[in-house]
N, C-alpha and C positions, 0 to 999 in steps of 0.2 A: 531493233529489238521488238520482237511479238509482243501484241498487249491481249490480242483475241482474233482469234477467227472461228467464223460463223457458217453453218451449211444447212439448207433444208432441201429436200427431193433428192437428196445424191445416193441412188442405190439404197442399201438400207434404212439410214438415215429419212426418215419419209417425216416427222416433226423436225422441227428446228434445232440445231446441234450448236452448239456453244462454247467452244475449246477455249479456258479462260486461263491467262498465264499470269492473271493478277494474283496475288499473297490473299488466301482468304483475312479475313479479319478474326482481331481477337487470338490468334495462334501466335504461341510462342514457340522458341528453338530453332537453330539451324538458322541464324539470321543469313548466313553467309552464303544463301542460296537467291537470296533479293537483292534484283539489281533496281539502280535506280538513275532520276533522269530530271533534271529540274527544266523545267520551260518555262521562262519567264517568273511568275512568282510561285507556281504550281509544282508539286512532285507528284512524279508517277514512278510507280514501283512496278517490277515483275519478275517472275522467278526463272531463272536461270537453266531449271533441267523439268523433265517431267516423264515419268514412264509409264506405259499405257496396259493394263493385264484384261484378259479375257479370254472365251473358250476359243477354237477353232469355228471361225464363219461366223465370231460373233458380229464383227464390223470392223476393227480395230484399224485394218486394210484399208477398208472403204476414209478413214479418214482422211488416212494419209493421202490415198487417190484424190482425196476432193479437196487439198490443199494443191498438190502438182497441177491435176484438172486447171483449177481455178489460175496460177500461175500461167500455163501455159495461153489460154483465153487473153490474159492479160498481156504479155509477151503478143502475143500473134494481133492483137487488135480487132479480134471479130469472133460470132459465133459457128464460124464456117467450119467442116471438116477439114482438119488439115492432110495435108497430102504424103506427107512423111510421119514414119515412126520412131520418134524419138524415146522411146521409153517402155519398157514391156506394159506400162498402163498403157491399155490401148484404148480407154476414154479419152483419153488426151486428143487423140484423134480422131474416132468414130462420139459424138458427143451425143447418140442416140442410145448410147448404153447408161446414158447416167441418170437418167428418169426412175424412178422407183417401180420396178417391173408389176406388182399387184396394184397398183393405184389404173383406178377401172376409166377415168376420164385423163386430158391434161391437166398438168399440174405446174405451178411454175416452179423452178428451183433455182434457190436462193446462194451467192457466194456474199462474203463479206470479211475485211482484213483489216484489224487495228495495227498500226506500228509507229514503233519513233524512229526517227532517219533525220541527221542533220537539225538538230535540238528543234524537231514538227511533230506534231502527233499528225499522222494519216490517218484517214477510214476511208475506205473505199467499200464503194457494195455495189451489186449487181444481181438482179433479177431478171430469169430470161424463160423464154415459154420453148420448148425445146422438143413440146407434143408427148406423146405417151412412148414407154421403152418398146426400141425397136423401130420407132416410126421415123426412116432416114427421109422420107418423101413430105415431112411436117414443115409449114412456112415458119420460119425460126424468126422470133423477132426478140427487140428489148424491152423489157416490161416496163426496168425502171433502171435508173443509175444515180449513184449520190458520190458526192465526192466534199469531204469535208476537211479541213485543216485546224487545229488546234481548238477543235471539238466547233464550229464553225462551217456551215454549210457553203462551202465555193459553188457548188452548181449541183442541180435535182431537174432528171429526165424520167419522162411519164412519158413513155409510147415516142412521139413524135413532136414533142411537146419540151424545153428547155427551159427551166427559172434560174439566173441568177442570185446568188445571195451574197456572201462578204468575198467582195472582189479587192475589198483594199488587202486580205491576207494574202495575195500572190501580187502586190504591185510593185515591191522591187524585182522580182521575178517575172515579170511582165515580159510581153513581143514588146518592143519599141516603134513610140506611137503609138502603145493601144490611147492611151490617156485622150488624144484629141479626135480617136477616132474611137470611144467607146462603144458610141451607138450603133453606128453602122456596124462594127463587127460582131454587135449580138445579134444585130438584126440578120446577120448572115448566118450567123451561128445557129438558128432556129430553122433557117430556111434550110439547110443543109444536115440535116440528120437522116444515118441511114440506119434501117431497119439489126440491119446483123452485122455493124461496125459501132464499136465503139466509139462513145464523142470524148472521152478523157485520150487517148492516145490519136483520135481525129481531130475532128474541128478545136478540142480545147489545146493540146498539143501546138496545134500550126497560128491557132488565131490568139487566144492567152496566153499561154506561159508553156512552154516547149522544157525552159531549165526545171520547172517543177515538176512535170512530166518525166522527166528523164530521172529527177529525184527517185520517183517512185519505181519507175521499169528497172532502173541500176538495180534498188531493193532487191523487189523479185528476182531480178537473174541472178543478180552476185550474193544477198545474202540471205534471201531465202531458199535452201539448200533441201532438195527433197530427194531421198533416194528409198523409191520404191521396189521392194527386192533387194535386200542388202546382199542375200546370196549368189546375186550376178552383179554387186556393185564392180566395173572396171577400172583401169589404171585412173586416175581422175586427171585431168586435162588442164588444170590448174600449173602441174610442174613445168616451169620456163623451158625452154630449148632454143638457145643462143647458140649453140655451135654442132658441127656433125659429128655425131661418134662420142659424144661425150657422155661419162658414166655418172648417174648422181645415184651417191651410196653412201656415202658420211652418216647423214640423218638418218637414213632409211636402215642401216646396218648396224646403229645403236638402239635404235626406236626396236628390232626385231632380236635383238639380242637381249633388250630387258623381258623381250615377249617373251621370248622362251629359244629363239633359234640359236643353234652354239656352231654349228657344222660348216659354215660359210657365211661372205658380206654378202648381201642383197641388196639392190636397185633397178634404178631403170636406165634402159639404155637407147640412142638414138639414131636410127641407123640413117635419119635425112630429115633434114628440116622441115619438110611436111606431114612427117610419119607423127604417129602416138606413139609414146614411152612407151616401151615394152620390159615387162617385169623380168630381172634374170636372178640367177643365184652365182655368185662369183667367186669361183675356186682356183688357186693362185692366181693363175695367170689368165684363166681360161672366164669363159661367160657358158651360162647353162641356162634354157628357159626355165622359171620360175617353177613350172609347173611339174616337171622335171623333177625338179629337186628337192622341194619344200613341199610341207604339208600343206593339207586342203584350207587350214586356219591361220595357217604363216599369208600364205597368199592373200585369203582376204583380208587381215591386217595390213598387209601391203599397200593393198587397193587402198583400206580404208585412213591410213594413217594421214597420208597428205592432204586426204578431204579434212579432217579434226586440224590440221595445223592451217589450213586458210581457212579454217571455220573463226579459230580462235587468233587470229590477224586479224579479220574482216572485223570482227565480233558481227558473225554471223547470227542467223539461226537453223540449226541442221536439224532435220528430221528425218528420222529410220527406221524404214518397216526391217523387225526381226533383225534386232538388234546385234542379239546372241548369237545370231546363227553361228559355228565353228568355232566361236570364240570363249577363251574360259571366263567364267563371269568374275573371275578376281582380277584380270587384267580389265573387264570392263568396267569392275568397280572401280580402278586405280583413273579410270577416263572420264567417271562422272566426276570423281573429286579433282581432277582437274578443273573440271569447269565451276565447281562450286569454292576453287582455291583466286579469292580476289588479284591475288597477287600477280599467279599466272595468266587470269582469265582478265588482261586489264580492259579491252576491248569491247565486253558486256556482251560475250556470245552465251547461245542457248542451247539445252541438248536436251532433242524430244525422240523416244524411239518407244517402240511395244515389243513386249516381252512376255515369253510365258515362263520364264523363268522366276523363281518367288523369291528368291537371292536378294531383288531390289525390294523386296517389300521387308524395308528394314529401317525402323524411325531414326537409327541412328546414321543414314545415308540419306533420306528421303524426308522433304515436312511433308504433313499428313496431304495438304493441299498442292502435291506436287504428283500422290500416286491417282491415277483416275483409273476409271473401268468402263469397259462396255459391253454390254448386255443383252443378248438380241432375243424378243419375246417368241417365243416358238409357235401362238397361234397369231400373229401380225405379222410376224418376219421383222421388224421393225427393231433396229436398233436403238439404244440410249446410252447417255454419257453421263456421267457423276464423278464425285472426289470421293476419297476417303474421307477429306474435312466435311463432308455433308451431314455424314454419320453424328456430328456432336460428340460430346465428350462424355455424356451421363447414361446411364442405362446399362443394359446386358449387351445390347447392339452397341453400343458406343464405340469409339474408337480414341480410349486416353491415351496420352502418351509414354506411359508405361505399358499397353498393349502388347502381344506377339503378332503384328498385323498378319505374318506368313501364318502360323496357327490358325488364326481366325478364320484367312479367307479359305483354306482348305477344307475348313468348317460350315462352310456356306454362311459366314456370318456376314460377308460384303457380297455378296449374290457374283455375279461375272467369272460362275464357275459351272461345270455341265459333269454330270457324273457318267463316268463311260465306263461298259458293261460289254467287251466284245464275244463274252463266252458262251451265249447261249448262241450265238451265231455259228459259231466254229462249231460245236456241237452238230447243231443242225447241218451244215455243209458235210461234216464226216462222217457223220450218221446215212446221208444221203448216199455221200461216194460208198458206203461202206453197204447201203440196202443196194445199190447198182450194180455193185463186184460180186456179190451173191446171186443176182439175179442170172448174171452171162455165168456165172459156172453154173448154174440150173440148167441153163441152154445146152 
């Protein structure tokens, strides 16, 4: 379950960015969008869904990138480029793109991840010097790294430098034998720190506690779910394939028939145990590619459904750029209230995606503290993140909850909107073509 994650220098993002999935305080309504989690005598609370509005180029992108970013760095164990592209973010791999291109010197940029996993709170952070945008020939080092457990600092790295703190919160987790041989193993652990490798998935990994380590890497791969570009999201890899030639369509042909398809079953099909499911549309007897047959928006429901059903197994957390894309937003209203329905949602998954659709800006689907915006200043380039609950509740700006939040923000009353004016342009382009075609018949 997310409790927060944190970015500074990522592209836009050039201050400090703070995606809080905690329940503002003091707000009432919609309880049933708060999940929660007791650890030991402590509860922590967090909200379950969040949807992101903003103009075109304001950043909205750039977040979600610097959550996958950050994932993959984590996953991979080092700040090295990696060598394949796993994703159309191609930060992921070229990590010279993700420095804030107007910042005139280096700058370090900051990731940082709260979550609960296995009744723990995690934080992990990571600060790394990565040189100015563009500069792939920059000596890439670790600034700093913190790893803390149940708000409790397990180890804090400065450069080349490693402090220990509450080593008893990972001792039943422990390598065996650390206990008789603590010393020595710090004392190696200090001596062995490398520049653009990680010491959480290194030396703490192999010398402390490996099971807690994997605690957290399981997290990120399995349930923190990032899908950049929802409109190339593909078949999701998730669906088992136990046998050859076998059709899975049950689910898939119910789930696509409340969507809206009436004309045929759909699923996926296997034509070899090493293949990926491939999407069809299934008429009597016959198989048809998906693409074929069904619409541009049947398909990415397709894609998208199985990610939502091991989202809400896992009790994941999924997050998706361009939510909407193809899809009606009544079927994607019926998806958020899924996850805000306890009953279904027993797993305590999350559902974060950006939209410029105003549909969701609807108090009676959203608490105020669930809608955010981002806003990027036209002479900084510089993006910023806020709630609606930021607003307060009094004033003309306010934001009560009897409000038409959709009204409002159309109004420029929550700013994270750009007024566009294509006409004088078109004018000017036809007026042009139209002095040019005069000109040649003068000729």
């Amino acid at each position: 379950m997310l409790i927060e994650f944190r970015t500074k220098n990522y592209k836009s993002f050039n201050e400090e960015l703070t995606f809080s999935m905690v329940p503002a305080p003091k707000q009432k309504g919609i309880d049933y969008s708060i999940l929660t989690e007791k650890i030991g005598s402590k509860v922590y609370k967090a909200l379950c869904s969040s949807v992101i509005y903003g103009p075109n180029a304001s950043g909205k992108t750039n977040l979600i990138e610097a959550m996958e970013v950050f994932k993959s760095i984590v996953l991979r164990g080092n700040i090295k480029n990696a060598n394949t592209y796993l994703s159309p973010n191609i930060a992921m791999s070229k990590l010279e793109l993700i420095p804030n291109a107007k910042n005139a010197k280096s700058e370090p940029t900051l990731f940082s991840v709260k979550f609960l996993e296995n009744k723990m709170l995690f934080e992990y952070k990571l600060v790394i010097d990565l040189g100015r945008f563009l500069d792939k020939d920059h000596k890439r080092e670790i600034v700093s790294e913190q790893l803390s457990i149940n708000e409790k600092v397990v180890f804090s790295r400065n450069k080349k430098q490693v402090k220990f703190g509450e080593l008893r919160v990972v001792q039943k987790f422990g390598i065996f034998g650390f206990d008789e041989n603590k010393l020595n193993i710090i004392s190696l652990a200090k001596d062995n720190l490398q520049e653009e490798e990680l010491f959480l998935t290194t030396g703490f990994k192999i010398m402390f506690s490996s099971k807690i380590v994997n605690m957290i890497t399981s997290w990120f791969k399995d349930k923190f779910i990032i899908v950049y570009r929802a409109d190339m999201l593909e078949t999701h890899t998730d669906i088992s394939k136990p046998r050859k030639n076998i059709i899975y369509k049950d689910d898939f042909s119910e789930a696509a028939r409340i969507f809206g398809s009436s004309f045929s079953d759909v699923g996926y099909i296997v034509e070899d145990e090493e293949d990926e499911p491939t999407r069809v549309s299934i008429v009597g007897n016959r198989t048809l590619p998906a693409e074929v047959f069904e619409s541009h928006g049947t398909i990415r429901f397709m894609n998208m459904f199985p990610l939502l059903v091991s989202t809400l197994q896992k009790g994941g957390t999924l997050v998706i750029d361009e939510f909407d894309a193809s899809i009606h937003p009544m079927a994607l209203m019926n998806i958020v209230n899924v996850f805000h329905n306890d009953e279904v949602n027993m797993n305590k998954a999350q559902l974060i995606f950006n939209t410029h659709n105003p549909i969701f800006l609807n108090r009676n689907l959203f608490r105020r503290d669930e809608i955010k915006f981002v806003e990027r200043d036209e002479l900084t380039d510089n993006s910023t993140l806020y709630s609606l609950s930021d607003f307060g509740t009094s004033g003309k700006s306010g934001a009560r909850k009897q409000s038409d939040y959709m009204k409002n923000y159309f109004i420029s009353q929550y700013g994270a909107i750009k007024e566009v004016d294509f006409t004088p342009l078109f004018e000017k382009i036809l007026k042009e073509a139209e002095s040019k075609s005069y000109e040649k018949e003068d000729e």
